[in-house]
VOPAGU-2260 file (C-alpha; in pm, 1 decimal, decimal comma):
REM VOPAGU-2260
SITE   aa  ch    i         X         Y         Z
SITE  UNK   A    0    7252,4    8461,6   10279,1
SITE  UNK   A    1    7053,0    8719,0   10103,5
SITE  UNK   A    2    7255,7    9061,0   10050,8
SITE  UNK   A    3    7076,9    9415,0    9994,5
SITE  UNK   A    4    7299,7    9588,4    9687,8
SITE  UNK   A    5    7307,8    9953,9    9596,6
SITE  UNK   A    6    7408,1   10019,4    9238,2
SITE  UNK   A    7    7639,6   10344,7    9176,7
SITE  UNK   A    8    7772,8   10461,1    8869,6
SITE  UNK   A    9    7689,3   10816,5    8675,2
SITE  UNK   A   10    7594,9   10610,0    8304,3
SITE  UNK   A   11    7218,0   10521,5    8331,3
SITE  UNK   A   12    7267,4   10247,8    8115,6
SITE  UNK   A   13    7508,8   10070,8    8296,3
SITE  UNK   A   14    7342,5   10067,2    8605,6
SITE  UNK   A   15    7008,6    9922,9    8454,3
SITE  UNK   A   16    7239,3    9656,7    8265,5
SITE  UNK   A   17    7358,3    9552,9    8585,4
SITE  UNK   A   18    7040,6    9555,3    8763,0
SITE  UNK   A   19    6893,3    9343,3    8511,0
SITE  UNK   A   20    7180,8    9074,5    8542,7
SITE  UNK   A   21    7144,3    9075,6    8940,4
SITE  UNK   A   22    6804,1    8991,6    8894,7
SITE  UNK   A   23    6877,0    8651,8    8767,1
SITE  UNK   A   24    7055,1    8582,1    9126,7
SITE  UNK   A   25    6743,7    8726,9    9300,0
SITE  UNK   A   26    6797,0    8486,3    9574,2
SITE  UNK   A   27    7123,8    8603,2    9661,9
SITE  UNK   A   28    7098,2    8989,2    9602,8
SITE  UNK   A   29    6817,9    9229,9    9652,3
SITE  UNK   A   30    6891,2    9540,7    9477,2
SITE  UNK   A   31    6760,3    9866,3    9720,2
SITE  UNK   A   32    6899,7   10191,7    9546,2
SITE  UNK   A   33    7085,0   10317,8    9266,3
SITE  UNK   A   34    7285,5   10627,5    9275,8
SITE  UNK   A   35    7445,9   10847,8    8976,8
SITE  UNK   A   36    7734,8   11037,7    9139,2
SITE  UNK   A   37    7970,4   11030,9    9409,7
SITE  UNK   A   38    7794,8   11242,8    9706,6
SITE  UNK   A   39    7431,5   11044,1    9629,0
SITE  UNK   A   40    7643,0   10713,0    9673,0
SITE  UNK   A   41    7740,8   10850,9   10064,3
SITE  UNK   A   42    7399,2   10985,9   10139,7
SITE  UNK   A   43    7261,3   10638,3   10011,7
SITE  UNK   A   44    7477,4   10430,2   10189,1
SITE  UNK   A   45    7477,6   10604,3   10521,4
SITE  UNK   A   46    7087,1   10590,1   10458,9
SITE  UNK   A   47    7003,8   10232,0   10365,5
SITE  UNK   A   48    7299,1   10051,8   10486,6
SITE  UNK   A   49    7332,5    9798,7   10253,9
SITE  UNK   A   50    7565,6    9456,1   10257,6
SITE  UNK   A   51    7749,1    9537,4    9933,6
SITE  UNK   A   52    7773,9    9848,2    9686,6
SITE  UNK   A   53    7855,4    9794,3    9299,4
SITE  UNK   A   54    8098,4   10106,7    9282,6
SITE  UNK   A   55    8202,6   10294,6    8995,0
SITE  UNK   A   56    8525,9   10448,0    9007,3
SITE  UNK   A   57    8543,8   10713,4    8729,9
SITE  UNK   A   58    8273,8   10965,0    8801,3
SITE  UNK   A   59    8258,1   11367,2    8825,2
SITE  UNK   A   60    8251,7   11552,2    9168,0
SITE  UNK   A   61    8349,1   11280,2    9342,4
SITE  UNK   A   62    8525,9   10933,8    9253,0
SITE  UNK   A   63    8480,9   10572,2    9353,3
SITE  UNK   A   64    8764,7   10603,2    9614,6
SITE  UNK   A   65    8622,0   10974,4    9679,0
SITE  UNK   A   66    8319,5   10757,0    9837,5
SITE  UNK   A   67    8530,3   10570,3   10055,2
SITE  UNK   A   68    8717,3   10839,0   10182,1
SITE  UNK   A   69    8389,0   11030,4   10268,4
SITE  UNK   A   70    8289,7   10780,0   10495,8
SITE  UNK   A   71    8377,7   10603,8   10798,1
SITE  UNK   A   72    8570,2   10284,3   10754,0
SITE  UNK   A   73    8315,5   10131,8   11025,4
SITE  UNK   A   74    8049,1   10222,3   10795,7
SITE  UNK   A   75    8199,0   10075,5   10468,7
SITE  UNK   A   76    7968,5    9810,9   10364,7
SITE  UNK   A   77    8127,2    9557,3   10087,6
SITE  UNK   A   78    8225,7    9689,9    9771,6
SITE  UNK   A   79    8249,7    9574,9    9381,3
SITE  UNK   A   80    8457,1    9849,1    9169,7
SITE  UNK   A   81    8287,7    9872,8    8860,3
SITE  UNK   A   82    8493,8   10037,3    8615,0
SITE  UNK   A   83    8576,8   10048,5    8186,3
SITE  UNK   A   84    8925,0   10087,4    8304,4
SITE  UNK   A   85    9143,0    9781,0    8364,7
SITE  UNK   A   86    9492,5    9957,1    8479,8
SITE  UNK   A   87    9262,1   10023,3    8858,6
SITE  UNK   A   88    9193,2    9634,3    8883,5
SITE  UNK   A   89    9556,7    9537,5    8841,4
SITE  UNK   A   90    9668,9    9677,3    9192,2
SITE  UNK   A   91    9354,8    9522,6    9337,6
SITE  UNK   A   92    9400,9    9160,3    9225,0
SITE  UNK   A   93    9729,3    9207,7    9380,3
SITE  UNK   A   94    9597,8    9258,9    9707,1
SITE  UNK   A   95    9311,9    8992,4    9661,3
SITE  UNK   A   96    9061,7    9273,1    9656,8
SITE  UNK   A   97    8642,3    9125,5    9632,2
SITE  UNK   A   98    8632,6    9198,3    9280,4
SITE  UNK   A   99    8681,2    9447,6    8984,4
SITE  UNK   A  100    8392,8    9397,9    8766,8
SITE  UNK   A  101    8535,0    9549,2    8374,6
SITE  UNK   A  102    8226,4    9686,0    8248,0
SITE  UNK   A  103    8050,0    9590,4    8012,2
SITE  UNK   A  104    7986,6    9339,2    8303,5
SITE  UNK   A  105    7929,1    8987,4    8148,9
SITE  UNK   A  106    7700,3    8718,3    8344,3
SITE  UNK   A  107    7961,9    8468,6    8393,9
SITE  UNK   A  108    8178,3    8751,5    8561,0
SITE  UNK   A  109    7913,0    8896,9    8764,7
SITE  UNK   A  110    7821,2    8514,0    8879,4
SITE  UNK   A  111    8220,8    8490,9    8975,1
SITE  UNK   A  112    8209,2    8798,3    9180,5
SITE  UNK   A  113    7868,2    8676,8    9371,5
SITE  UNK   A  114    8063,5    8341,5    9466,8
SITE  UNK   A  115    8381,0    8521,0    9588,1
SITE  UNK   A  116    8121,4    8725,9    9774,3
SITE  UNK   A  117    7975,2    8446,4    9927,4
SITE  UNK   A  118    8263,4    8369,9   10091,6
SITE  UNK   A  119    8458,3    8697,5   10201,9
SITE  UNK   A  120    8434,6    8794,2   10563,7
SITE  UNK   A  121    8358,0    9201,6   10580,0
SITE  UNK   A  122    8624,2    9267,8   10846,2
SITE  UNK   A  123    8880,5    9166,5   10629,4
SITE  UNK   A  124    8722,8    9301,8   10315,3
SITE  UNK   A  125    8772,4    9634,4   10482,8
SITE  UNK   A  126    9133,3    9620,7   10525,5
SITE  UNK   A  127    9142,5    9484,8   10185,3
SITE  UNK   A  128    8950,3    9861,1   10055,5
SITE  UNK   A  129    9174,0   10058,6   10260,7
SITE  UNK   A  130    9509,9    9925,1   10137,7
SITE  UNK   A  131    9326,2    9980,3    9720,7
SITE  UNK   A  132    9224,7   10320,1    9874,0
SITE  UNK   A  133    9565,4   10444,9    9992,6
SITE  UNK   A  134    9747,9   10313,1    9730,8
SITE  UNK   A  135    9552,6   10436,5    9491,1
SITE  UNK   A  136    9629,7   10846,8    9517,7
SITE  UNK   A  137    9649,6   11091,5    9759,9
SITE  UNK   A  138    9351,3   11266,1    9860,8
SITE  UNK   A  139    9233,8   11520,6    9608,1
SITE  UNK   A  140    8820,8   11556,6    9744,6
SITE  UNK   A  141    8618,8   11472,5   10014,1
SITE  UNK   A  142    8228,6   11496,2   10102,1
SITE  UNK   A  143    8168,2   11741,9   10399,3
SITE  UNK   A  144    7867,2   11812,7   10603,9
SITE  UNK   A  145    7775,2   12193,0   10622,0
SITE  UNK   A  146    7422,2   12241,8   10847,1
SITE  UNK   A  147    7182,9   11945,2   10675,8
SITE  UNK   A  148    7352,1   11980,6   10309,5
SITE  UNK   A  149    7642,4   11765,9   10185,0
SITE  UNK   A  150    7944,3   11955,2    9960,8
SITE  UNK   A  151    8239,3   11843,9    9821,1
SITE  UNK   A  152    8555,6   11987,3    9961,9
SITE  UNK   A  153    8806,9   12039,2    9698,9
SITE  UNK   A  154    9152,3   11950,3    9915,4
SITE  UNK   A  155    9367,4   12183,3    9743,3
SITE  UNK   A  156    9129,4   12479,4    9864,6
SITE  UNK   A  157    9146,8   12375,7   10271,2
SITE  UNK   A  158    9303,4   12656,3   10403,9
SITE  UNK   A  159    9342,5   12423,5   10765,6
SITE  UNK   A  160    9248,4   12119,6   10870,9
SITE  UNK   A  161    9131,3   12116,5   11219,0
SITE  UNK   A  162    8996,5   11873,1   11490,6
SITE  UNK   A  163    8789,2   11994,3   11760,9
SITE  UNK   A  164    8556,8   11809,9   12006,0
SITE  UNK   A  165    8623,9   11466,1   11852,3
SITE  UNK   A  166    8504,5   11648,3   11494,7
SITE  UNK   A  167    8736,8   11693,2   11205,6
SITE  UNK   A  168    8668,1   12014,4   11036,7
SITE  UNK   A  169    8824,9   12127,3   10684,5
SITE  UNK   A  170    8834,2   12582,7   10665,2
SITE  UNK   A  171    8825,4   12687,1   10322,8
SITE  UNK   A  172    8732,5   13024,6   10201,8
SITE  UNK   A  173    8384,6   12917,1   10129,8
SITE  UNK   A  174    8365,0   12828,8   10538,3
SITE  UNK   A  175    8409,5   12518,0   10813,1
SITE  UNK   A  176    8294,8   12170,8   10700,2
SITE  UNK   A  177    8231,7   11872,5   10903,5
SITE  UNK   A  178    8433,5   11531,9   10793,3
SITE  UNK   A  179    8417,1   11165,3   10805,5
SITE  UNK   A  180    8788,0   11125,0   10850,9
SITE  UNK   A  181    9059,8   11084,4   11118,9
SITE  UNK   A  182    9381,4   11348,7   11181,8
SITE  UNK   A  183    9584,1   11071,3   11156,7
SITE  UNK   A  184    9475,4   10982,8   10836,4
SITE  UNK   A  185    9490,3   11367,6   10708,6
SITE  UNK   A  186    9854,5   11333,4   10817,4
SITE  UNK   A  187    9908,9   10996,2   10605,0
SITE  UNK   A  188    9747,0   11108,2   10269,1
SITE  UNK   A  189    9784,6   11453,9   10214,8
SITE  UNK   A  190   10022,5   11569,3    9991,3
SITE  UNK   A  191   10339,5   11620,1   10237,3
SITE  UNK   A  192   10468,1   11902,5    9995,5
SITE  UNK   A  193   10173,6   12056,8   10038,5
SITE  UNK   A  194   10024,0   12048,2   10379,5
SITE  UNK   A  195   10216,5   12007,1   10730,5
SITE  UNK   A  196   10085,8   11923,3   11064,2
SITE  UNK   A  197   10153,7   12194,0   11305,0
SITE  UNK   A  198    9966,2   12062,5   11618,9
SITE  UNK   A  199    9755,8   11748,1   11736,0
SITE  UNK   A  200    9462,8   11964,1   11633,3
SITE  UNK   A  201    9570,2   12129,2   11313,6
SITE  UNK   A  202    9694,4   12079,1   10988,5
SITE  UNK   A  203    9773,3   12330,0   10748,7
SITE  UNK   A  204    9838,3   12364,6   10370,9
SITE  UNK   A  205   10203,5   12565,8   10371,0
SITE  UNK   A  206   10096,3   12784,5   10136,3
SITE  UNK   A  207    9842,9   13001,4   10351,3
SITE  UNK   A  208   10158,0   13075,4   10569,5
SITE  UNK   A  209   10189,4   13418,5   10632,5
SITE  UNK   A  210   10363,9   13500,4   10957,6
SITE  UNK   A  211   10477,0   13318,4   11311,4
SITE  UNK   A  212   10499,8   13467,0   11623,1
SITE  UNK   A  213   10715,4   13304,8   11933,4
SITE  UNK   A  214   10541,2   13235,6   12260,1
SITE  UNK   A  215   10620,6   13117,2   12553,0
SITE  UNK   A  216   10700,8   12764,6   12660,5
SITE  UNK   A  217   10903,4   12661,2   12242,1
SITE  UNK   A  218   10524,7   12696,9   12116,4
SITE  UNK   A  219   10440,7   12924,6   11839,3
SITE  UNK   A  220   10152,6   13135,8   11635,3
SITE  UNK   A  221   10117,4   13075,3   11298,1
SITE  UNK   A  222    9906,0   13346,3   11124,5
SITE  UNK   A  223    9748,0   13234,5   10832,9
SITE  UNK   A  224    9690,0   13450,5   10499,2
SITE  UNK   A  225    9270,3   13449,6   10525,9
SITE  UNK   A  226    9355,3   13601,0   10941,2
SITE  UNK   A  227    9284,9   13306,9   11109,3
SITE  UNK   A  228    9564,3   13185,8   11372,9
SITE  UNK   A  229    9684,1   12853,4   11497,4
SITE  UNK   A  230    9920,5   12747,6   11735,7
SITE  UNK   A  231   10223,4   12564,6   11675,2
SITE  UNK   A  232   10272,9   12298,7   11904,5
SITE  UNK   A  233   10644,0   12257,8   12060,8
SITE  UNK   A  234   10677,0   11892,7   11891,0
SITE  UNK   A  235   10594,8   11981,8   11490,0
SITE  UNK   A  236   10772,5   12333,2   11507,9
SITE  UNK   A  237   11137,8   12204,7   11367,1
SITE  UNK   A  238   10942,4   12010,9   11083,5
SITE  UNK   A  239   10718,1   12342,7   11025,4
SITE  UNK   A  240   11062,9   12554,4   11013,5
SITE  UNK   A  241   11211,1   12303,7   10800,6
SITE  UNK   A  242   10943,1   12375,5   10530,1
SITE  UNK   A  243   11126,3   12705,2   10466,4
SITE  UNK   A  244   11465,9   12605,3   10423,3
């Protein structure tokens, strides 16, 4: 089967070294966009869709795993790390990850990685990316939708995390950004030192505390330092409290 491959990594060179070495397995791989950084790679994939992405890890703005948190898991297509850095593919081989190519990418390697392709189902390649992509770090940015422009949301500068209408929203001081990620997931890979989940809707980073107000019912109002408020829901309040000694 014929796969369509998008090319990602922020060294020109590298990316028209690979594209030259996927053209001698132009009957297996048909190479439909290149992209330089992190938020081009997520406008590119969620454009063209392709079967497999060759994915640099180590690039500014937003990283490899940056990518991956940016978009749905649904929408994940296949992925090859590319990377100069070997400690990233040790954890990955442990797993059985698709591949780590170590760049500079040789042909025999890249002909390795096209036969393991071959003959990896995508359902459990996806499990496979999120167990690298947890593992990996905790989340540090993310690519948000404002209006019809992409940004990248720096997570230590989300003020509250919020979910509203089946949307995830991070609130910084720059304004509200639409995400690509789940509550649940917020919960599992923020820093826990850091950020604290104060309702089913909200999560907020401890630090913007500035006063809580009791209301009825064991709920409360937590007053945040940019004037925003958000309620406290009865079941995260003792873990909230417990934040303060």
């Amino acid at each position: 089967m014929k796969r369509r491959a998008l090319i990602v990594d922020d060294e020109r060179e590298a990316r028209r070294r690979l594209g030259r070495l996927l053209e001698t397995h132009a009957d297996r791989i048909d190479v439909v966009g290149e992209a330089a950084d992190g938020p081009s790679a997520v406008e590119e994939i969620q454009k063209i869709e392709p079967d497999v992405v060759f994915l640099d890890i180590e690039m500014p703005g937003l990283d490899g795993f940056g990518v991956l948190d940016s978009l749905s898991p649904d929408d994940w297509p296949m992925v090859v790390f590319t990377t100069a850095y070997g400690h990233y593919a040790t954890r990955a081989f442990e797993i059985h990850a698709l591949d780590y190519l170590l760049k500079p990418v040789t042909p025999r390697r890249l002909a390795e990685c096209l036969n393991r392709l071959d003959e990896t189902r995508p359902s459990a390649h996806r499990k496979t990316l999120d167990a690298i992509r947890r593992d990996n770090r905790k989340l540090e940015r993310l690519l948000a939708r404002s209006g019809l422009k992409m940004v990248v949301v720096t997570v230590s500068d989300v003020i509250a995390f919020e979910s509203e209408d089946r949307l995830v929203f991070a609130r910084t001081a720059s304004g509200r950004f639409v995400l690509n990620i789940t509550m649940k997931e917020l919960e599992d890979r923020l820093d826990p030192e850091m950020f604290c989940r104060v309702h089913k809707q909200a999560i907020v980073q401890i630090a913007y505390s500035k006063e809580v107000h009791s209301l009825a019912g064991g709920h409360y109002l937590l007053r945040l330092t940019d004037g925003s408020e958000v309620q406290i829901g009865r079941n995260y309040a003792r873990d909230f409290r417990a934040r303060f000694g």
